[in-house]
C-alpha positions in Angstrom: 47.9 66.8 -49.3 48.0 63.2 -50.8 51.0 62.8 -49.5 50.0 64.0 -45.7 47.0 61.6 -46.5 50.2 58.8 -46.7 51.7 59.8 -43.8 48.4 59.5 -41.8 47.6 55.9 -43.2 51.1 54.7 -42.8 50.9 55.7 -38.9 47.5 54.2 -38.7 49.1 50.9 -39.7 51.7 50.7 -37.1 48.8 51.9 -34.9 46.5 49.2 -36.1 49.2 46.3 -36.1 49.6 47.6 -31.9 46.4 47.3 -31.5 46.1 43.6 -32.8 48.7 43.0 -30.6 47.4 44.6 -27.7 43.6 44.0 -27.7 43.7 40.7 -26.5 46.5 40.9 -24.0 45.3 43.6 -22.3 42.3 41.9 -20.9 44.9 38.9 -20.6 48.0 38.6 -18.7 48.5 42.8 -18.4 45.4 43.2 -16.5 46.3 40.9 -14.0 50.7 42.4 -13.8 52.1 44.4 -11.1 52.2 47.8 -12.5 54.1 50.8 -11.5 52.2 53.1 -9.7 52.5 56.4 -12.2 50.6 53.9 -14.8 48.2 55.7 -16.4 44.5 54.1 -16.8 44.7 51.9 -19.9 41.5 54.0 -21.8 44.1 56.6 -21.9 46.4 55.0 -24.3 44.2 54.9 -27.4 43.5 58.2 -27.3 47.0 59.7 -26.2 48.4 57.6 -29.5 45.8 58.8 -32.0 46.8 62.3 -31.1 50.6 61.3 -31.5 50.5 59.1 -34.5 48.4 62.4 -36.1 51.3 64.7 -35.1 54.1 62.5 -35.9 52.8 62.0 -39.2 52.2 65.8 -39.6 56.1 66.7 -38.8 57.0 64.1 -41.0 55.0 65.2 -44.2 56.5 68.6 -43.1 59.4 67.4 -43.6 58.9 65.8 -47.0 57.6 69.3 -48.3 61.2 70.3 -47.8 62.9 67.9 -50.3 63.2 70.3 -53.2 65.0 72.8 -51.1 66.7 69.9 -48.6 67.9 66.9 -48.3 65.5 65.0 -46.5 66.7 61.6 -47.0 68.7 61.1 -43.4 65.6 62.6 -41.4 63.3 60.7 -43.1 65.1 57.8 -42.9 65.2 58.3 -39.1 61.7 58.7 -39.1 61.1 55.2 -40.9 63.5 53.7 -38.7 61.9 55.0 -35.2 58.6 54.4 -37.0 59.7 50.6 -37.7 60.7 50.3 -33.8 57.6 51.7 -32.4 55.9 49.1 -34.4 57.7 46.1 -33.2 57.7 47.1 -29.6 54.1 46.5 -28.9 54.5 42.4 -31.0 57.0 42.1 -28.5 55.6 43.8 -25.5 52.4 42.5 -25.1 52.1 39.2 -27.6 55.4 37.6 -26.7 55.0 37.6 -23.1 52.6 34.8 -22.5 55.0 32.6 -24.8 58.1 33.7 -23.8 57.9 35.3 -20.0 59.6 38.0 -18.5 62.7 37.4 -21.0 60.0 39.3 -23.7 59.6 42.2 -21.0 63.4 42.8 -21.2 63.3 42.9 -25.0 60.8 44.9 -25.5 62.8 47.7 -22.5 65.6 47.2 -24.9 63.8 48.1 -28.1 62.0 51.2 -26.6 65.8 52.3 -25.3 66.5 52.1 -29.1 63.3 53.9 -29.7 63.8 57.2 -26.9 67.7 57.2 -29.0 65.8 56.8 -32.6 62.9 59.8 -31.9 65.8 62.1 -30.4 67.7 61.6 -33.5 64.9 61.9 -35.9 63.8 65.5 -33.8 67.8 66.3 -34.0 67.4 65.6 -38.2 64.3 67.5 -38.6 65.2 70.5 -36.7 67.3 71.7 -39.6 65.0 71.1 -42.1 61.9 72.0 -40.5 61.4 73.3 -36.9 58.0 73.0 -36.5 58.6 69.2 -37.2 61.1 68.5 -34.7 59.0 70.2 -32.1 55.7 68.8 -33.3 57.7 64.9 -32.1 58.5 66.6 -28.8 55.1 65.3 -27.6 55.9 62.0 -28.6 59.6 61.9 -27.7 58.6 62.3 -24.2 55.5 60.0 -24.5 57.8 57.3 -25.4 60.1 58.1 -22.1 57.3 58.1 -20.1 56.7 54.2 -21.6 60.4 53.2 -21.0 59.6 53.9 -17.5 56.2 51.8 -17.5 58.3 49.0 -19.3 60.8 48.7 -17.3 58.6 49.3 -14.2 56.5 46.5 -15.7 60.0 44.2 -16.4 61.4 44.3 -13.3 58.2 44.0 -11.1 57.3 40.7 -12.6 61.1 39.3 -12.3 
């Protein structure tokens, strides 16, 4: 259980270091952005995250129980990787806009490409191992589709 307890905190730091990236932008140059019109109301982000950072980290410790029967290292390493992506997108999402413009938009569509290929790997790597861990990211696999569409919604209306 220590080590689902690690999972959990891990998650919570990407989710906290998107949250310092997002609380004051949201209020900021996001409220005021030509959205899509499938964009969901922004009090349902928080919650829709904390329910997929909990399962993600779940099929991930799942995972991790399988290392003395499996090898565990590629889907793991998947997981860190996707993990490491999901963290970086928000930065770049939401902070480097009012630096940088619409030219931080298009980065941050290009990481969360990377991201929808990274979480479809890492559920292709766990699947194997652990099934219920590969379906428990389905969620979030098509959470994070859902947000390439917002992003690149969100990119190309403010072009």
């Amino acid at each position: 259980m220590l080590a689902l307890l690690a999972f959990l905190v891990i998650a919570s730091a990407v989710a906290a270091l998107g949250s310092i990236a997002t609380i004051t932008q949201v209020d900021g140059w996001y409220a005021d952005a030509d959205r899509v019109a499938w964009s969901p109301p922004n009090a349902l982000f928080g919650p829709v995250w904390t329910v997929l950072y909990a399962l993600m980290s779940v099929a991930a410790w799942l995972v991790w129980r399988e290392k003395d029967r499996r090898d565990v290292r590629r889907p793991l390493t998947l997981y860190v990787v996707q993990l490491v992506l999901n963290a970086i997108w928000t930065p770049v999402f939401f902070g480097l806009y009012p630096a940088v413009g619409v030219a931080a938009l298009w980065a941050a569509v290009a990481i969360i490409v990377a991201l929808d290929v990274l979480v479809l790997l890492t559920m292709l790597a766990f699947w194997p191992v652990r099934r219920a861990a590969a379906v428990l990211l389905v969620p979030y696999g098509a959470w994070v589709l859902f947000a390439t569409t917002l992003n690149v919604g969100i990119a190309v209306l403010q072009s």
